[in-house]
LUMLOKE-634826 format. One line per field, with one value per residue (C-alpha): residue in three letters; chain; x, y, z. Coordinates in nm, 3 decimals. Layout:
BEGIN
aa: [ALA ...]
ch: [A ...]
xx: [X ...]
yy: [Y ...]
zz: [Z ...]
//
This chain:
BEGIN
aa: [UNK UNK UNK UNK UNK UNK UNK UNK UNK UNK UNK UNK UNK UNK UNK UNK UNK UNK UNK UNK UNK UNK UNK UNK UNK UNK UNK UNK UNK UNK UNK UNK UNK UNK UNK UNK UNK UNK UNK UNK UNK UNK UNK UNK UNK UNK UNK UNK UNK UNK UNK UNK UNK UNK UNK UNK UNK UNK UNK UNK UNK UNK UNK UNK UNK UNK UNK UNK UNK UNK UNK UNK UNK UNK UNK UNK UNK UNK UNK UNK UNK UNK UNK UNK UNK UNK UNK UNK UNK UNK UNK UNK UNK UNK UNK UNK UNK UNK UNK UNK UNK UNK UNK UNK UNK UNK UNK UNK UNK UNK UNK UNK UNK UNK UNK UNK UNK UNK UNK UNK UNK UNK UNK UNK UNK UNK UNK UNK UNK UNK UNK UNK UNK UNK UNK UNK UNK UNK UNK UNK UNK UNK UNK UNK UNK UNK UNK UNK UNK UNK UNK UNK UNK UNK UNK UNK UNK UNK UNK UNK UNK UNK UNK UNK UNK UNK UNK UNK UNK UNK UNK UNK UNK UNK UNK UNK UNK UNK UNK UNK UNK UNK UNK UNK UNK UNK UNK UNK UNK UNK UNK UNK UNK UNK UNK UNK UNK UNK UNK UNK UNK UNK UNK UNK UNK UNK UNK UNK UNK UNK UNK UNK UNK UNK UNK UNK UNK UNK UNK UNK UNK UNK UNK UNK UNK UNK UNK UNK UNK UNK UNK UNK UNK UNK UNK UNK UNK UNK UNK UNK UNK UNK UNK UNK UNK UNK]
ch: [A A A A A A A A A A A A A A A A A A A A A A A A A A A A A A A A A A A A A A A A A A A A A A A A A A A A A A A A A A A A A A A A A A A A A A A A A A A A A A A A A A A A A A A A A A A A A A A A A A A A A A A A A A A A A A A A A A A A A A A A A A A A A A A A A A A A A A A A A A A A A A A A A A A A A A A A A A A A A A A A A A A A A A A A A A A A A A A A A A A A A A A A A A A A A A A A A A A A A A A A A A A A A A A A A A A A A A A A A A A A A A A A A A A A A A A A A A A A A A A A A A A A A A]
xx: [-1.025 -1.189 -1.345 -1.644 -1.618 -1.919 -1.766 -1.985 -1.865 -1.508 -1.287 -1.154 -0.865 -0.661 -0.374 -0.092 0.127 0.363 0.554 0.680 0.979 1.299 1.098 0.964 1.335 1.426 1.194 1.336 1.660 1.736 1.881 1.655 1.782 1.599 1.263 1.257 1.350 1.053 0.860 0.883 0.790 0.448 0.358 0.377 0.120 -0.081 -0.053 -0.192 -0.430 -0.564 -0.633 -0.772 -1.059 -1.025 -0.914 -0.853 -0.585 -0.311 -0.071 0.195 0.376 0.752 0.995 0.906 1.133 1.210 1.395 1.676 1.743 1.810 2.179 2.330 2.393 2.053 1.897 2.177 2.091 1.717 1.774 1.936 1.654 1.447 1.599 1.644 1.292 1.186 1.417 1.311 0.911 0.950 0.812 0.564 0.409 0.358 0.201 -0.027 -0.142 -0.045 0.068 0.300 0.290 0.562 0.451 0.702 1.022 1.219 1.478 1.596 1.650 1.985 2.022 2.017 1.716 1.517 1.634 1.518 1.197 1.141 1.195 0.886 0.675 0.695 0.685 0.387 0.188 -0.026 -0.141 -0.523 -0.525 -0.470 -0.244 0.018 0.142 0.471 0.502 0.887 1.091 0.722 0.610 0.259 0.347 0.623 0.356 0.093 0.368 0.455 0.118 0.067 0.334 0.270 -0.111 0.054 0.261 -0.040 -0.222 0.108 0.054 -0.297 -0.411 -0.750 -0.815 -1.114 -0.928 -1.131 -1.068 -1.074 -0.819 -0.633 -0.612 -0.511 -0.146 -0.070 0.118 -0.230 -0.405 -0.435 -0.609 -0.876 -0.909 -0.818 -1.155 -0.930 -0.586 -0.444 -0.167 0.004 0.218 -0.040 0.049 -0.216 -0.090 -0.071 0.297 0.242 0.068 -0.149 -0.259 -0.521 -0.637 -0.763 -1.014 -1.294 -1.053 -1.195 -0.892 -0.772 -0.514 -0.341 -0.167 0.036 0.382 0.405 0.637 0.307 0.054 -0.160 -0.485 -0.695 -0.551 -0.638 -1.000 -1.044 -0.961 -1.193 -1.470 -1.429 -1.468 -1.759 -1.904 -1.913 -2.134 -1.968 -2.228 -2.011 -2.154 -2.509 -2.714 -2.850 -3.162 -3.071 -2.848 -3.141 -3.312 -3.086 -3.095 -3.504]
yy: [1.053 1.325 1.162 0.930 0.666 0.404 0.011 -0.133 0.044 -0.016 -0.008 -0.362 -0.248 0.095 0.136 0.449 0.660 0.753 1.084 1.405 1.200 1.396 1.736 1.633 1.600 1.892 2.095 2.020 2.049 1.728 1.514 1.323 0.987 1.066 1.130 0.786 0.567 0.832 0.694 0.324 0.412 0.551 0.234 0.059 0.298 0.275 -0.122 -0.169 0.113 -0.094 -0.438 -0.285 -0.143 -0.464 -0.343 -0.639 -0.554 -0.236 -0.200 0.106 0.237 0.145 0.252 0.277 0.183 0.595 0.617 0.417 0.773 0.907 0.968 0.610 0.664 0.694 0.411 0.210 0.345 0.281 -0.113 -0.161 0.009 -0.212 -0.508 -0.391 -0.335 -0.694 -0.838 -0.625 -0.675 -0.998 -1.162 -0.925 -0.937 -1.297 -1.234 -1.012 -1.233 -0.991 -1.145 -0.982 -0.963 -0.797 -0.623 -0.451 -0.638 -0.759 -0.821 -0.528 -0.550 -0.638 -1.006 -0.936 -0.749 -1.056 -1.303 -1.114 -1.033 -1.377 -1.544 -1.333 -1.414 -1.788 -1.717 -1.532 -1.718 -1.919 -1.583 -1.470 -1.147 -0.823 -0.822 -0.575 -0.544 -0.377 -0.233 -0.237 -0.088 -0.083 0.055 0.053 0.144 -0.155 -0.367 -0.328 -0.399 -0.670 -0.812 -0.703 -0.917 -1.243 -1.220 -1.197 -1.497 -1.663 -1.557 -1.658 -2.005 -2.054 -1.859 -1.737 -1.621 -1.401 -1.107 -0.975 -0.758 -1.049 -1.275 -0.929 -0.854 -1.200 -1.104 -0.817 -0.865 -0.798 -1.041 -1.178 -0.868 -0.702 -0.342 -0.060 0.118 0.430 0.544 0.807 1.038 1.206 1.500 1.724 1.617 1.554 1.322 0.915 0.869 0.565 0.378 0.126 0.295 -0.017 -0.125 0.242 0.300 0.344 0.429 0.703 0.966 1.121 1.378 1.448 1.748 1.569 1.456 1.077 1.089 1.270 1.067 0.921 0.736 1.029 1.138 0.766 0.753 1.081 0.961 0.698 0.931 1.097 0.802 0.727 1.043 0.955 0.822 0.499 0.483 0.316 0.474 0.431 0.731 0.816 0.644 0.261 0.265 0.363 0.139 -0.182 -0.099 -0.118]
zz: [1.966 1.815 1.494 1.569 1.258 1.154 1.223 1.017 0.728 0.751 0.423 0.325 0.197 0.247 0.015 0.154 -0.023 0.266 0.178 0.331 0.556 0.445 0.408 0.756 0.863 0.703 0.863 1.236 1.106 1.089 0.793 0.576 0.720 1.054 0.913 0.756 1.102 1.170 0.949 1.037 1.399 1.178 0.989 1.342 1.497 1.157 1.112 1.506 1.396 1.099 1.344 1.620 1.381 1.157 0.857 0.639 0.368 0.404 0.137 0.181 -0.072 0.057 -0.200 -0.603 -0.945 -0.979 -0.593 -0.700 -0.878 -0.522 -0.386 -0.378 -0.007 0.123 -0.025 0.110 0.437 0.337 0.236 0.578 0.727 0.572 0.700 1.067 1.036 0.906 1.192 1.443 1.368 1.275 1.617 1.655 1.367 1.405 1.779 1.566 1.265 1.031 0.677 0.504 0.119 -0.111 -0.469 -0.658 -0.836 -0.537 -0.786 -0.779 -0.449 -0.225 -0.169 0.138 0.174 -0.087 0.162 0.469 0.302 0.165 0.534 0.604 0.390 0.409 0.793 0.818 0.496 0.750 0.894 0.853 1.010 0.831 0.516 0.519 0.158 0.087 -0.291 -0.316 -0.626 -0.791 -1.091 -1.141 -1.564 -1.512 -1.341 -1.634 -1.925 -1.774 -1.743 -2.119 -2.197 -2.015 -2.205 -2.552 -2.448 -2.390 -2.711 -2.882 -2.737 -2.732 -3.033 -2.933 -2.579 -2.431 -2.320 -2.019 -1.712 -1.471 -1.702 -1.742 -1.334 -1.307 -1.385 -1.210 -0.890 -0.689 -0.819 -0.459 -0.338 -0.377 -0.507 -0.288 -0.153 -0.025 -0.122 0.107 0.026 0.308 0.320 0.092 -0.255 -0.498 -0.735 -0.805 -0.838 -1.072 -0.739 -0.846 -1.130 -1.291 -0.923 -0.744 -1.092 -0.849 -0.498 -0.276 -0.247 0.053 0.060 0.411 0.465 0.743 0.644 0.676 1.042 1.200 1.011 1.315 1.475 1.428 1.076 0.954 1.133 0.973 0.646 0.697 0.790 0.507 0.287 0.494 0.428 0.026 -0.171 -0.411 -0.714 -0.960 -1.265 -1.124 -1.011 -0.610 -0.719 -0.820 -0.549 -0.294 -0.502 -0.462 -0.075 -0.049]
//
């Protein structure tokens, strides 16, 4: 390993955007289907990345509202992958700790493919190792309306109510996490993609260059060295902070 990263200042939680798995496929002439089984073989190597440095929370951006736009064909392929995937890991992720948690509107979702997903998360609940949330046909915008709307019920009902950032975080869909500290994007795009667009306000951003099939160890410690490397003032200057540390 060529990137020598601090433990003791390890990011609680790491949120991924995984992209760059068709153009990936593309690229070795390969169709787009390959890059994604690819790409699960990835989020293995990441997820045993993440406990063996004790990462506490990992949520990966799995498959947002807008791909259901994408040629019907490969997101049927993609459910099924999804599913193979849940079965396959199923045992090993227990061995491991790791609980899962599902964001997104699973709704939308193949019954087949809520069922599956729903099996485990009840069997994996008891877990307290690392997290692993999987934002499924999410929306960030979606996510926020629908908070929006659940408040106004409220207000409806109650009359008066102190509308505050903790009451408001309270109904989004991660309001049992904690905010990201580093959102990585692979495959060298430099944009949000309506990814937890309330929770990364004050997220470090990384930007990989590597497509998400060749995203590895080294890429993720160096992303994490990176973030190390920053300074996280929250609106307070150099000063208070050194300050607060005396």
């Amino acid at each position: 390993m060529n990137v020598e990263i601090n433990k003791n200042n390890i990011p609680k939680h790491i949120a991924i955007i995984m992209d760059g798995n068709g153009r990936w496929a593309k690229e070795k002439g390969k169709k787009r289907f390959f890059g994604h089984i690819e790409g699960v073989k990835a989020v293995k190597k990441i997820v045993e990345s993440c406990i063996k440095i004790n990462i506490k929370y990992l949520t990966l951006f799995t498959f947002s509202k807008e791909n259901w736009k994408r040629p019907r064909r490969e997101v049927n392929m993609l459910m099924n992958l999804f599913i193979a995937t849940i079965k396959e890991n199923k045992h090993h992720l227990l061995s491991k700790k790791v609980k899962i948690n599902i964001i997104g509107s699973i709704e939308d979702l193949p019954k087949n493919c809520q069922i599956a997903l729903k099996e485990m998360v009840l069997a994996t609940k008891n877990n307290s190792g690392l997290t692993l949330t999987l934002a499924l046909s999410y929306s960030s915008r979606f996510e926020i309306l629908e908070a929006v709307k659940k408040i106004l019920e409220l207000k409806i009902n109650k009359k008066q109510i102190d509308l505050t950032e903790k009451l408001f975080e309270s109904y989004l869909q991660t309001y049992n996490l904690p905010e990201p500290e580093l959102l990585i994007r692979t495959s060298g795009e430099k944009r949000i993609s309506n990814f937890l667009l309330w929770q990364i306000a004050f997220s470090e951003l990384y930007f990989s260059k590597k497509k998400w099939p060749d995203f590895d160890e080294e890429e993720l410690y160096m992303a994490i060295f990176e973030y190390q490397k920053r300074e996280r003032r929250f609106g307070k200057t150099t000063e208070q902070i050194n300050n607060e540390i005396i």
